[in-house]
Steps between C-alpha positions, in 0.01 A plus 500: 500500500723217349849425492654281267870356573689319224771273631696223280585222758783306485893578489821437273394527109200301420241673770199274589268742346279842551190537744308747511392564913218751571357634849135741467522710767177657610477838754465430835483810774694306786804409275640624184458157321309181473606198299151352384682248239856462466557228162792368338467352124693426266529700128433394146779407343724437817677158473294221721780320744362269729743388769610141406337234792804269624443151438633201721546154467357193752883420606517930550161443736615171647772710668296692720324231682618675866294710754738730402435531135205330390358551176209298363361435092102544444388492166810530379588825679793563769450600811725628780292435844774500740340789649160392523573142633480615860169669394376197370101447660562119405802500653857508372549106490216529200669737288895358591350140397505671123804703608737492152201299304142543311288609697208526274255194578530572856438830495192489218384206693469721898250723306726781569278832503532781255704698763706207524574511123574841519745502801677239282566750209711715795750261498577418117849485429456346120365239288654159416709420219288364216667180510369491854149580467217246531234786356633496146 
């Protein structure tokens, strides 16, 4: 059995757009209901509105050069890693010498592992201005 669930997302006049979210359900004697698949996607036709990525400037980055708010720049992405300085298997001093700056030679140049890279992505904030950027 399948259920289909239209739901337009969003609120105020101009919704986001439509998805379509489905669930098969397939008979199972010790409950009335399993979800094998539950999928969200979005319509034909439905506008495409991709949030909008905030973008910061060096002198916005150069502020938060504390242990207290650190944010660091590799490859010309932001990154908030107050909470992860503690963390920090190199130890914080490594990642608060970069505290408010580019970090990106430093950290290509470790040989930071994949896991590494994605850990990384968990604290994006935004991307640099494109004034800003050294990756044009």
């Amino acid at each position: 059995m399948t259920e289909v669930v239209h739901r337009t997302l969003g609120v105020g006049q101009k919704p986001m757009g439509r998805v379509q979210t489905w669930a098969n359900y397939m008979p199972n004697p010790m409950a009335a209901a399993t979800v094998i698949k539950p999928t969200t996607v979005h319509l034909p036709n439905s506008p495409s509105i991709s949030p909008r990525i905030p973008e910061f400037s060096r002198a916005e980055v150069a502020e938060h050069c504390e242990i207290h708010s650190c944010w660091i720049i590799v490859s010309d992405k932001v990154y908030d890693v107050t909470q992860f300085i503690q963390e920090h298997p190199g130890g914080l001093d490594v990642i608060m010498e970069y505290a408010g700056r580019d970090a990106t030679v430093a950290f290509m140049d470790k040989g930071h592992s994949k896991d590494a890279w994605m850990l990384l992505t968990d604290f994006f904030i935004g991307d640099m201005v494109k004034e800003d950027r050294i990756m044009k």
